[in-house]
Each structure stands twice: as structure tokens, then as C-alpha cells.
Backbone as CSV, one residue per row, in Angstrom:
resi,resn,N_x,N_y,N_z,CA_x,CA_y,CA_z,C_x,C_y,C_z
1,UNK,105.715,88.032,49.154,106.066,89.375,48.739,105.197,89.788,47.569
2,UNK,105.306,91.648,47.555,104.296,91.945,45.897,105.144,91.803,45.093
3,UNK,104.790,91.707,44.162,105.490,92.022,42.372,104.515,92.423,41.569
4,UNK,105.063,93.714,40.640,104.624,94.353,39.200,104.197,92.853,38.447
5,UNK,103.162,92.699,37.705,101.932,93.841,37.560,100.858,92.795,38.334
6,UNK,100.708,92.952,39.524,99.862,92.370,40.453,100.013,90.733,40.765
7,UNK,100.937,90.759,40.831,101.399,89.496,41.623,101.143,89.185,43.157
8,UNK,101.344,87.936,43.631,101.796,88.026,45.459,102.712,86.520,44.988
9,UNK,104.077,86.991,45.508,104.464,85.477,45.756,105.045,84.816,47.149
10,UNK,105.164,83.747,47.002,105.299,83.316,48.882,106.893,82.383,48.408
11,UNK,107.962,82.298,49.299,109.424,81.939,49.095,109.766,81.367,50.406
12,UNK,110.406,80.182,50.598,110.560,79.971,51.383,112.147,79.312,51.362
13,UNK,112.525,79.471,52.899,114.040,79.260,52.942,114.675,77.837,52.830
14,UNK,114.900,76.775,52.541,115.388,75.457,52.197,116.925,74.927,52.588
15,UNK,117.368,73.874,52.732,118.628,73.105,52.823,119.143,74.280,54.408
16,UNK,118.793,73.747,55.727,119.601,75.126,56.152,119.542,76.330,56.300
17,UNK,118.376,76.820,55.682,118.549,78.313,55.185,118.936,78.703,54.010
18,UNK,120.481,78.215,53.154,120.975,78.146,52.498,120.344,78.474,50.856
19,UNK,119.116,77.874,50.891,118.808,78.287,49.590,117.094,78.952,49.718
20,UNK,116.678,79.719,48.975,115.275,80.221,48.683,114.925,79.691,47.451
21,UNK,113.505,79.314,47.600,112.550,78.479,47.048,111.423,79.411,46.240
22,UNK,111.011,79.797,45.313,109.408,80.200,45.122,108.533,79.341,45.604
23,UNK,107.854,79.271,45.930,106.464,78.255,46.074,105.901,78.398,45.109
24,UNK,105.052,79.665,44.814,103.948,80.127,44.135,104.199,81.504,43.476
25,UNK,103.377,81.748,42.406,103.588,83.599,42.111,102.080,83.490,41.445
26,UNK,100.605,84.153,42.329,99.643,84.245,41.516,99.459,85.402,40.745
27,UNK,98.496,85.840,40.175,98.643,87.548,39.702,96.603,87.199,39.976
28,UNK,96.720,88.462,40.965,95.035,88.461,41.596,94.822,89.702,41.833
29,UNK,95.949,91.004,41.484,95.015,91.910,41.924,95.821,92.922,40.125
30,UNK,94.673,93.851,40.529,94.740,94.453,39.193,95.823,95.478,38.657
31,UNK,97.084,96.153,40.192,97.729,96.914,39.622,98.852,96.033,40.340
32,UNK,100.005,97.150,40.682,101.202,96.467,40.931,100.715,96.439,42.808
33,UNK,101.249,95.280,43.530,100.953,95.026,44.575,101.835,95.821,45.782
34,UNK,102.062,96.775,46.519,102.241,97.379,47.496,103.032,97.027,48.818
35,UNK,102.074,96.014,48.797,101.988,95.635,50.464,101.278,94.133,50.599
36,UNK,102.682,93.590,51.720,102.103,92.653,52.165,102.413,91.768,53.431
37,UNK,101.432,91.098,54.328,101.690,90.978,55.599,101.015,89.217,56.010
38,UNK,101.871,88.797,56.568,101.655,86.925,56.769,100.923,87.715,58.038
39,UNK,99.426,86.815,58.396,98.721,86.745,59.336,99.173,85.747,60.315
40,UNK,98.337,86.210,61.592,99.160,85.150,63.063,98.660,83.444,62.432
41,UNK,99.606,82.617,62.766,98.997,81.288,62.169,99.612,80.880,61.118
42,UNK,100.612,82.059,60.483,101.315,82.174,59.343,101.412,81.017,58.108
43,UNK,99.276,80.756,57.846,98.698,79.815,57.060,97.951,81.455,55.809
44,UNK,97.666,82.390,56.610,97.247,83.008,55.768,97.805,84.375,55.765
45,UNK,97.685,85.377,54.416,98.273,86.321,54.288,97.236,87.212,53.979
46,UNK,97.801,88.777,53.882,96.721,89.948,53.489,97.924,90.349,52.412
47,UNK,96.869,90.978,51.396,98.098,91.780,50.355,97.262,92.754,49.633
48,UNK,97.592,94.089,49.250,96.938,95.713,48.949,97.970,96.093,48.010
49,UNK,97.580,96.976,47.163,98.526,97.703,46.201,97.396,98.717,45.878
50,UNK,97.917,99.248,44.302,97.274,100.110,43.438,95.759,100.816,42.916
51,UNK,95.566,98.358,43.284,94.019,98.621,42.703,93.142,98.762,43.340
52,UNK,93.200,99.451,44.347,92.231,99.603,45.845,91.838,98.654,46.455
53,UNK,92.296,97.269,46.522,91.602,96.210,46.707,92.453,95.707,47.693
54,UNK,92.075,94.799,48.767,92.389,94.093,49.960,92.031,92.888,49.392
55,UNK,93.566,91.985,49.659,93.312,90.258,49.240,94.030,89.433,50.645
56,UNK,93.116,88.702,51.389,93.081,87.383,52.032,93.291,86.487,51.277
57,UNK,94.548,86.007,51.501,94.885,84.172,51.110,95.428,83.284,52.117
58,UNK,94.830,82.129,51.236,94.974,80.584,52.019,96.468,80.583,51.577
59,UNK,97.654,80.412,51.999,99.223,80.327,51.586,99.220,78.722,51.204
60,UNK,98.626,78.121,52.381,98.917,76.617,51.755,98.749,75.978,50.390
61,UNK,97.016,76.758,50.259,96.545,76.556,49.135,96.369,77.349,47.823
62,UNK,97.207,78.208,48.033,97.733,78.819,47.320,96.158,80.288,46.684
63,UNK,95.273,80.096,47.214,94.511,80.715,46.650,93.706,82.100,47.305
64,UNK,92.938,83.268,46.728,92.338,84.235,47.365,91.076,83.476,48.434
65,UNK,91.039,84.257,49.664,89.850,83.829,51.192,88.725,84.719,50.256
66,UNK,89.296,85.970,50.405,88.523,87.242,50.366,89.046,87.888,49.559
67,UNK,88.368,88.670,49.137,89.039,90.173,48.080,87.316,91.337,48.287
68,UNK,88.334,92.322,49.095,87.259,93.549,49.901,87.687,94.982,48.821
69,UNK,87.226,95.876,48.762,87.032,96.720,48.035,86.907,98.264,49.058
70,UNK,87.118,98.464,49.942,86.657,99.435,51.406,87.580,100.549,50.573
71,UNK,88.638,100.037,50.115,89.500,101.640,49.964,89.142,102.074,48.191
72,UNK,89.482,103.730,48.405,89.389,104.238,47.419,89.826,104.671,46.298
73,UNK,91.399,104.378,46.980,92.603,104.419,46.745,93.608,103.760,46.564
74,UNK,94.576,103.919,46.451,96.073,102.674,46.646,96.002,102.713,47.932
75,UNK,96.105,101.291,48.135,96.371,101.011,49.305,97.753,100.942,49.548
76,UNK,98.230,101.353,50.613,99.433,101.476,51.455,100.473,101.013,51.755
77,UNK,99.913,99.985,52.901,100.290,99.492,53.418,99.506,98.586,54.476
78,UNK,99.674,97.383,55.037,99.187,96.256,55.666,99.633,95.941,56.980
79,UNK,98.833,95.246,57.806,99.556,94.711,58.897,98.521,93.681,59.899
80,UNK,99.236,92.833,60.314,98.882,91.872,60.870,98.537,92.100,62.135
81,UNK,97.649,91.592,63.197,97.548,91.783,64.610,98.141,90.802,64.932
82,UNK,99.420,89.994,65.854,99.389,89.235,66.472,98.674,88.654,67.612
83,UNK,98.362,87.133,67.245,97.827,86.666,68.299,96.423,86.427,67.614
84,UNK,95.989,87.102,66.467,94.364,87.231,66.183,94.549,87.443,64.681
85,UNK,94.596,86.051,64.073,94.306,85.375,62.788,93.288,85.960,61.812
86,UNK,92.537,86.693,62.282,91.559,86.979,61.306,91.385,88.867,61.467
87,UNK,92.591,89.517,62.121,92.324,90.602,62.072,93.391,91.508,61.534
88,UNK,93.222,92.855,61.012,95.027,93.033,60.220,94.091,94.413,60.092
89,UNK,95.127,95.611,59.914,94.660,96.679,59.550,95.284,97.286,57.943
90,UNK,94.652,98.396,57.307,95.191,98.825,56.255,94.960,100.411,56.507
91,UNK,95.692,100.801,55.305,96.094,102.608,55.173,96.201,102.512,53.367
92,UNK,95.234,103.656,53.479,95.377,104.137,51.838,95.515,105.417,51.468
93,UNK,95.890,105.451,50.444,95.633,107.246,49.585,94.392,107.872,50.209
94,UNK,93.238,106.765,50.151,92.087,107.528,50.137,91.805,108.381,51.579
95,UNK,92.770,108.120,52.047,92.557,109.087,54.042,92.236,107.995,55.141
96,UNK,92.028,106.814,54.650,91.479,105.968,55.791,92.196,104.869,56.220
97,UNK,92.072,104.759,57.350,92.822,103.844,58.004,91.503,102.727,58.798
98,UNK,91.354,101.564,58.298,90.784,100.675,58.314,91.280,99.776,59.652
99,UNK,90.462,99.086,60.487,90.599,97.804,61.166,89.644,96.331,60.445
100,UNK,90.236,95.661,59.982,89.666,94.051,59.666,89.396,93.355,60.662
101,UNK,88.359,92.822,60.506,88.013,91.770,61.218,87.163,90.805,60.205
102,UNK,87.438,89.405,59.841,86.990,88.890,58.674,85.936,87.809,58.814
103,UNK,85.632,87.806,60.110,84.639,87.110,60.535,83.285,87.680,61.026
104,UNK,83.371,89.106,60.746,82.667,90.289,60.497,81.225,90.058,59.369
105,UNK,80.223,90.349,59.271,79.659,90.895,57.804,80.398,91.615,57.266
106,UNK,80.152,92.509,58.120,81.124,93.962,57.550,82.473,94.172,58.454
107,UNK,83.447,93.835,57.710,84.412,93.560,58.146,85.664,94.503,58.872
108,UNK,85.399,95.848,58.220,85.654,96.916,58.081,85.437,97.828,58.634
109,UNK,86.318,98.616,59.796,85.945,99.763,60.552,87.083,100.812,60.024
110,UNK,86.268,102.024,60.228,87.505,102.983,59.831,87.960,103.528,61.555
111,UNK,89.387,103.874,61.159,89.825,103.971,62.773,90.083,105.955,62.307
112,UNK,89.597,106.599,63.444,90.016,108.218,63.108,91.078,108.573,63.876
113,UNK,92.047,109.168,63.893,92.728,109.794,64.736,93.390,110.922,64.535
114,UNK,92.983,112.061,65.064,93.652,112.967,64.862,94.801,113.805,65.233
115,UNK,95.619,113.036,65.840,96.889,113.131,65.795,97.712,113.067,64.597
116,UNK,97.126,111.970,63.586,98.034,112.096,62.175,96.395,112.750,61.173
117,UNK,96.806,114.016,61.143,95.860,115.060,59.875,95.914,114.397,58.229
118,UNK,97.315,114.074,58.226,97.636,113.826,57.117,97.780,112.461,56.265
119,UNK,97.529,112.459,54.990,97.278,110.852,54.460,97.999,109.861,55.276
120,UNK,97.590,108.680,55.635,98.385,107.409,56.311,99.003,107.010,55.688
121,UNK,100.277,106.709,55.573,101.409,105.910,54.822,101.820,104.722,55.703
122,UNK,101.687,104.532,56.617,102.193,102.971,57.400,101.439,102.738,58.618
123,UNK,101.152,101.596,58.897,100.808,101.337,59.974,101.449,99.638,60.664
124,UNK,101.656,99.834,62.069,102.614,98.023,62.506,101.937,97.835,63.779
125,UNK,101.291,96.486,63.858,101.031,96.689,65.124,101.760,96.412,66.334
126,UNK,101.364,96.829,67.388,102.826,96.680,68.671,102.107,94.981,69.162
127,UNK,103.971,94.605,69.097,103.882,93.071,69.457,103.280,92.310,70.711
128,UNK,102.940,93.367,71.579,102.864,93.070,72.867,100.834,93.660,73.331
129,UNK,100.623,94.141,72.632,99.280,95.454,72.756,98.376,95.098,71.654
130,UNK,97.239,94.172,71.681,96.608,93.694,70.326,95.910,94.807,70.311
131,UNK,95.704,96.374,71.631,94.797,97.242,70.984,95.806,98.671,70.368
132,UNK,96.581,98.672,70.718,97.773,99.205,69.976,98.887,99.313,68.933
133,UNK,97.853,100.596,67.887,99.475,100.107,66.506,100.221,101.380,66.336
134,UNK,101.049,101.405,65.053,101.696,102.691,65.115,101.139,103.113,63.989
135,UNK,100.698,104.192,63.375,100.584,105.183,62.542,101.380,106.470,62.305
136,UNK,101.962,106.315,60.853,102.755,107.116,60.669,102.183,107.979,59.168
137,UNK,102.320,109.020,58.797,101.707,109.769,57.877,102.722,110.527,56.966
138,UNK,102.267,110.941,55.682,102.938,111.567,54.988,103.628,112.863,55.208
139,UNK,103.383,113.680,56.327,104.142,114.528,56.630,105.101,113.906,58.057
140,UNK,105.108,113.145,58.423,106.100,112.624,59.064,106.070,112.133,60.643
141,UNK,104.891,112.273,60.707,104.202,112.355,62.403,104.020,110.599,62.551
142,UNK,104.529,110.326,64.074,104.496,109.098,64.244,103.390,109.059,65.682
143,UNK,102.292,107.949,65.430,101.390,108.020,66.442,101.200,106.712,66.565
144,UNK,101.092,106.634,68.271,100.546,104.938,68.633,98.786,105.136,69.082
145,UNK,98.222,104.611,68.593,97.052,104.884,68.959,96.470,103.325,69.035
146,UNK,95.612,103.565,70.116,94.148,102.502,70.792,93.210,102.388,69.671
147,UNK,93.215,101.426,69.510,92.030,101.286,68.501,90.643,101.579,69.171
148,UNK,90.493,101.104,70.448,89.206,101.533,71.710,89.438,103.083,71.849
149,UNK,89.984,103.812,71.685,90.183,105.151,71.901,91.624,105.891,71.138
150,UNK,90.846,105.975,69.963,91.780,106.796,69.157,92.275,108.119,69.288
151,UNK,91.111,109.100,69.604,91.770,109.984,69.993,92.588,110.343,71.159
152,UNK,92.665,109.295,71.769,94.104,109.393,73.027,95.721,109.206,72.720
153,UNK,95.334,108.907,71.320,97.069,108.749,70.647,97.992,109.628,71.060
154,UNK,99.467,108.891,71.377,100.012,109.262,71.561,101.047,110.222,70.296
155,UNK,101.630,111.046,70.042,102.150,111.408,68.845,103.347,112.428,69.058
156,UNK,104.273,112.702,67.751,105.347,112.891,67.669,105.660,112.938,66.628
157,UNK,106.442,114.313,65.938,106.926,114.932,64.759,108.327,114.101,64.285
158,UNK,108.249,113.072,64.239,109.655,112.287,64.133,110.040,112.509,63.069
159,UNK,109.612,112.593,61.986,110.446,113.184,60.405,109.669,114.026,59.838
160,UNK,110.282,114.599,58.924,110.144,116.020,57.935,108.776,115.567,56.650
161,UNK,109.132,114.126,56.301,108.623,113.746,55.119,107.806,112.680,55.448
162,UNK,107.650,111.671,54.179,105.943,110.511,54.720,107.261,109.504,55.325
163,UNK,106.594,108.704,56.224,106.760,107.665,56.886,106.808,106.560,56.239
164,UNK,107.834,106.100,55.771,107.775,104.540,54.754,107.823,103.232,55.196
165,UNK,107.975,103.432,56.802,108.372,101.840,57.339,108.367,101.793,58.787
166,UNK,107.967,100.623,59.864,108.117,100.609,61.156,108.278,99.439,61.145
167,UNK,109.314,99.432,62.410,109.911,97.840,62.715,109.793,97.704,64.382
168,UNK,109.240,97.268,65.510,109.571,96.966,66.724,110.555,95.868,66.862
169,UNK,111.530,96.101,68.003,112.161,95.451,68.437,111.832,94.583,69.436
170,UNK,112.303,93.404,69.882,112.136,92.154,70.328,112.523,92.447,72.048
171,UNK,112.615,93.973,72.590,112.617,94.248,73.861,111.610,93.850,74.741
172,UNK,111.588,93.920,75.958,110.742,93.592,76.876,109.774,94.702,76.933
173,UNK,110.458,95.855,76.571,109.631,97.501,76.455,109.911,97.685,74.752
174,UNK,109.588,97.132,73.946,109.838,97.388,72.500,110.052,98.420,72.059
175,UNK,111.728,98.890,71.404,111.622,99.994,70.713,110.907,100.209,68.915
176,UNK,110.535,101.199,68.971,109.688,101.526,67.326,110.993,101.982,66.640
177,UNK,111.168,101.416,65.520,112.179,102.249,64.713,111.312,102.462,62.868
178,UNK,111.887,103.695,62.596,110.525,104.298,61.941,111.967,104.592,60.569
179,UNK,111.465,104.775,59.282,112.331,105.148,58.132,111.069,106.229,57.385
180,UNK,111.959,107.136,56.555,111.028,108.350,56.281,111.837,108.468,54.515
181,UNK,111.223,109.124,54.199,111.260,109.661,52.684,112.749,110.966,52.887
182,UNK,112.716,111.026,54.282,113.585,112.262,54.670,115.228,111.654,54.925
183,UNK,115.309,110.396,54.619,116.767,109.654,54.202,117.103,109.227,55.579
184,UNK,116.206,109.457,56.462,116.425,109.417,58.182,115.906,108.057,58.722
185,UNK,116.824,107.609,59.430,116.103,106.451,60.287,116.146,106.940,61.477
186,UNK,114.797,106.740,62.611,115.026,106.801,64.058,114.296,105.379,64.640
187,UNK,114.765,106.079,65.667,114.522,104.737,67.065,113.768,105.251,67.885
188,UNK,112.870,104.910,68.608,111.712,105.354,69.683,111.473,104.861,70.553
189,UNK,111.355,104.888,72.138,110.803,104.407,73.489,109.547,104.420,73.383
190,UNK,108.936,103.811,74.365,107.572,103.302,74.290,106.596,105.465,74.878
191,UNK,107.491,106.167,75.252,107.102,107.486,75.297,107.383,108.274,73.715
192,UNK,107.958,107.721,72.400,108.066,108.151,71.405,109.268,109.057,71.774
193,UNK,109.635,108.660,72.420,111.208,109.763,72.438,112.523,108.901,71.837
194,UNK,113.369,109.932,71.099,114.202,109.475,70.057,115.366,108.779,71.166
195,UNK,115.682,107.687,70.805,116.678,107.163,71.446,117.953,107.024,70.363
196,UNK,117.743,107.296,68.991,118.820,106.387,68.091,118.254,107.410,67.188
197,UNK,118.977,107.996,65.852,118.810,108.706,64.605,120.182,108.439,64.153
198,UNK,120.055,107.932,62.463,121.158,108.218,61.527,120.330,108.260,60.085
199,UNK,121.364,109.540,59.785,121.150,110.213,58.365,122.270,109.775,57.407
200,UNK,122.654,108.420,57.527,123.772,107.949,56.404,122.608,107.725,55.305
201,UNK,121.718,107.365,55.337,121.188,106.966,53.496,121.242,108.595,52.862
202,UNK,121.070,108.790,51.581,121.355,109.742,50.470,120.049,109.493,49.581
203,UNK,119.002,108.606,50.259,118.003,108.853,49.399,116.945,108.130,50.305
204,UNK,115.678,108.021,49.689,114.415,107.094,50.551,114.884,106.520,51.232
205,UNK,114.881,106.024,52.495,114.654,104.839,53.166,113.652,103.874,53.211
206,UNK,114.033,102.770,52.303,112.097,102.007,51.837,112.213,100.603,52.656
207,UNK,113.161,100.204,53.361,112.898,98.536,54.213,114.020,98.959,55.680
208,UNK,113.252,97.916,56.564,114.029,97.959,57.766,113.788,96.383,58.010
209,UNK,114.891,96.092,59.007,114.330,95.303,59.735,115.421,94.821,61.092
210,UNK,114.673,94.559,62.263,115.537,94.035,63.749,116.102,92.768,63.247
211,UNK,117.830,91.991,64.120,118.519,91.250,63.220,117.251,90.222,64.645
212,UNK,117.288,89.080,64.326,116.340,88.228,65.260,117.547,86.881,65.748
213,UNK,118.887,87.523,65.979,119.894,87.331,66.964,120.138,88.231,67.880
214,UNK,120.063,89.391,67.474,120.415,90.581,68.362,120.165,91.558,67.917
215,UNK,119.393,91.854,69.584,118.185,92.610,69.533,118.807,94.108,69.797
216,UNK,119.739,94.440,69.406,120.371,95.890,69.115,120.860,96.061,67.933
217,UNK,120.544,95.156,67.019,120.917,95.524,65.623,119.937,95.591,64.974
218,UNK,119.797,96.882,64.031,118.954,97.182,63.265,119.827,97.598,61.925
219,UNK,118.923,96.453,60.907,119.069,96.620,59.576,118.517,97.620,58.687
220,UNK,119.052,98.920,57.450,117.953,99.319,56.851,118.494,99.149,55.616
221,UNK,117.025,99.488,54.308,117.967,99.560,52.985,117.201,100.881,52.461
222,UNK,117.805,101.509,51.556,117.223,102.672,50.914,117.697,102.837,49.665
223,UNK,116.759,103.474,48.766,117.163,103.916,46.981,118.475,104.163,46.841
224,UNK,119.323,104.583,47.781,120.703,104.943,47.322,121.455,103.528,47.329
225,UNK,120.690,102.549,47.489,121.554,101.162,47.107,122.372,100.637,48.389
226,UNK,122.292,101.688,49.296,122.621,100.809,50.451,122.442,99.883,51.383
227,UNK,122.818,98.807,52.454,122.493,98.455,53.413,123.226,98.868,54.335
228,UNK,122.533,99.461,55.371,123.204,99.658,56.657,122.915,98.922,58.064
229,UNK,123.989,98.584,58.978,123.786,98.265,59.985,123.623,99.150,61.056
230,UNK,122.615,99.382,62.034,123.413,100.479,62.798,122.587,99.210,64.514
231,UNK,124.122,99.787,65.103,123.648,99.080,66.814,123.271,100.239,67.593
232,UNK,121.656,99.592,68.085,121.372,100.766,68.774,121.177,100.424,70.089
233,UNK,121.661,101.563,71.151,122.019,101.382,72.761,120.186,101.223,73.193
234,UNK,120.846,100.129,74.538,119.648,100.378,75.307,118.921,101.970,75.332
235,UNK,117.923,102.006,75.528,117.582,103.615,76.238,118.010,103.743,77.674
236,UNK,118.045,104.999,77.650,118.595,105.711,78.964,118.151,106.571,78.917
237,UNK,117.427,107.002,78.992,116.790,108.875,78.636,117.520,109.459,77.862
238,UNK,118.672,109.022,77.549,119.429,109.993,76.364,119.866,109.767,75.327
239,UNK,119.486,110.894,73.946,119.557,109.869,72.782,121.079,110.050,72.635
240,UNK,121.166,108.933,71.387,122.679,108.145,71.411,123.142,109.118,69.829
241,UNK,124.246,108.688,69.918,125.116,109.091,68.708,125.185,107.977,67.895
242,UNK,125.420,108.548,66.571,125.408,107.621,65.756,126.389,106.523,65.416
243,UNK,125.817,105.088,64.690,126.881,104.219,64.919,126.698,103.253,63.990
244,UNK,126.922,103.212,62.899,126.424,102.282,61.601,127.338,101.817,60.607
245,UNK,127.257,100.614,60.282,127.820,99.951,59.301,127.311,99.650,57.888
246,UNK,128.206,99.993,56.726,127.658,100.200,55.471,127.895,98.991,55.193
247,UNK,127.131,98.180,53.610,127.476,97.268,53.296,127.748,97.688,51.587
């Protein structure tokens, strides 16, 4: 995980589950850290924040691979490709949305798509599609786009405000469930059509996550201090009513 003032630390679960461990806490990048994402192989990690900078680490060994400089801006947000260890994408302030590849010279492609106009705030890639991720933007537009053909993205006005988070579910047809600045969580079919929406948070929605017992429960948390559960129905072509548990 990041921590103020440029940390990355790595924690791991012990006795059972039962207890969490620190391993490590380095401080390697220059502002407060953002974002961060365990690569396939889950030996190495990517981590972005403030100081425009992209950091590759060895987890075992506790130390920086790489440290790239491509953005101009705070970086975003991060994400891993499954299946392909050495590749992960990023999103910054600066407008660009990057593909890694670290076995590259130049490691660094910018991906365009104009389906999202507006600054990138998240990007996840789909678990099943190593050329397919989701992009979501500060005005609220959610797009899956081909990295081989970006401008064929698919897209969709799913919230009002920036896009703070995407989680796929562990389906055979994976649903996207997306959290927004707009206090809204939704749920999405592989056509981006809403299957699931609840407006119980009262402020940001900043973490999600699928429970990895059951694959109709979705966890979120947001600034108003809540956790919510909400179970969301298979799809059926029709979206569902709401159904959530506070904690």
C-alpha cells in the first residue's frame, strides 16, 4: 500500500489470516504515494503518486527495479495486466494514459482514446482480455478500450463526477463495478449497461472491492466513514433495485 510522505509498504496476513504483519515501509518517491498495484507473479509491484514518477519493485527484496519519469503530473492511478509480469498501465493529471512494457527501451506508450475527452482518473485491466482495460475519467465516463485499437472503445456516461475506482467480478462474463466522486456506486455488463446502482454513501466513494467467497457481494468504503455491503443480482437485462448493508 501508499503512505504520506512517499512511502510504499507491503503487509502480509499471518497465523490463519488472523493477524497482519508489515514486512517493509520504504520512502522512494518524492510526494505522498497514490497508487498501487502487485504485478502478475505477485514478486513485483508498480507504485505512482504526486511526484510524477512510476516505481517498479522487487517485493522480496524489498527494493526499486525501475523508477520512469513519462508523466507530468500526479500520477493516478496503476494497474497490473494479468498474466504478463512486466506490463501494467498508468493515468495521470497530465492527460495521458500510458501502457508499460519494461522490457522495452522505451517502455512507454501513450494509449489515445477518445471516448474519455477528459483527464484519466482510473484505469483496471479486464481479467480475462490482456488487450482490454477500463478507463474511467473525471467527468464520469466509463470506457473499455483495446489497447490494438483504441478508438473502438466502448463507452458510457455512468456518473456525473471523476471516476475513483473499478473492481471486476470473478464471473464467467465479468461484471465492472465502478465508484465516483458522485457518492454512487454502479455495476456494469460486459455491454456497459447498468445492472446494480446504490446511492447510500453521503460522500466520495474512494475503495471497492468483490468478497472472493461470493461472487455477488460487493464491498465499498467512502469519506462518510462507511462500509457497505451491497448483493448484486445476476444480470438479466434489467437493472436491479437496490440492496445494501451498512456496517
Amino acid at each position: 500500500l501508499g503512505a504520506p510522505p512517499g512511502a510504499v509498504e507491503l503487509w502480509e496476513l499471518e497465523e490463519n489470516e488472523t493477524l497482519i504483519v508489515n514486512k517493509f515501509c520504504k520512502y522512494e518517491h518524492d510526494d505522498i504515494v497514490t497508487t498501487v498495484a502487485v504485478l502478475a507473479g505477485s514478486t513485483q509491484a508498480v507504485s505512482g503518486g504526486g511526484g510524477c514518477c512510476v516505481k517498479v519493485w522487487d517485493l522480496p527484496q524489498q527494493t526499486v527495479l525501475h523508477s520512469y519519469r513519462a508523466h507530468s503530473s500526479s500520477v493516478t492511478c496503476v494497474a497490473s495486466c494479468p498474466g504478463k509480469d512486466t506490463v501494467f498501465l498508468s493515468c495521470a493529471e497530465d492527460n495521458r494514459t500510458l501502457l508499460w512494457d519494461t522490457r522495452c527501451p522505451k517502455p512507454a506508450t501513450r494509449i489515445v482514446c477518445s471516448a474519455c475527452n477528459h483527464l484519466p482518473t482510473s484505469v483496471l485491466w479486464h481479467p480475462q482480455k490482456s488487450d482490454i482495460f477500463a478507463l474511467g475519467d473525471e467527468n464520469g465516463t466509463v470506457a473499455l478500450v483495446d489497447t490494438k485499437n483504441p478508438d473502438s472503445a466502448l463507452s458510457s456516461a455512468v456518473h456525473v463526477r471523476s471516476i475513483t475506482g473499478f473492481a471486476f467480478s470473478s464471473h464467467s462474463s465479468p461484471l465492472l463495478a465502478s465508484i465516483s466522486e458522485d457518492c454512487s456506486v454502479a455495476v456494469l455488463d460486459s455491454d456497459l449497461t447498468e445492472v446494480f446502482r446504490n446511492r447510500s454513501h453521503r460522500d466520495f466513494v474512494k475503495g471497492l472491492s468483490w468478497s472472493p467467497s461470493d461472487d455477488a457481494l460487493l464491498t465499498t468504503v467512502g469519506w462518510d466513514h462507511q462500509v457497505l455491503h451491497h448483493t448484486v443480482p445476476i444480470p438479466t437485462g434489467e437493472s436491479s433495485g437496490v440492496n445494501c448493508v451498512k456496517e
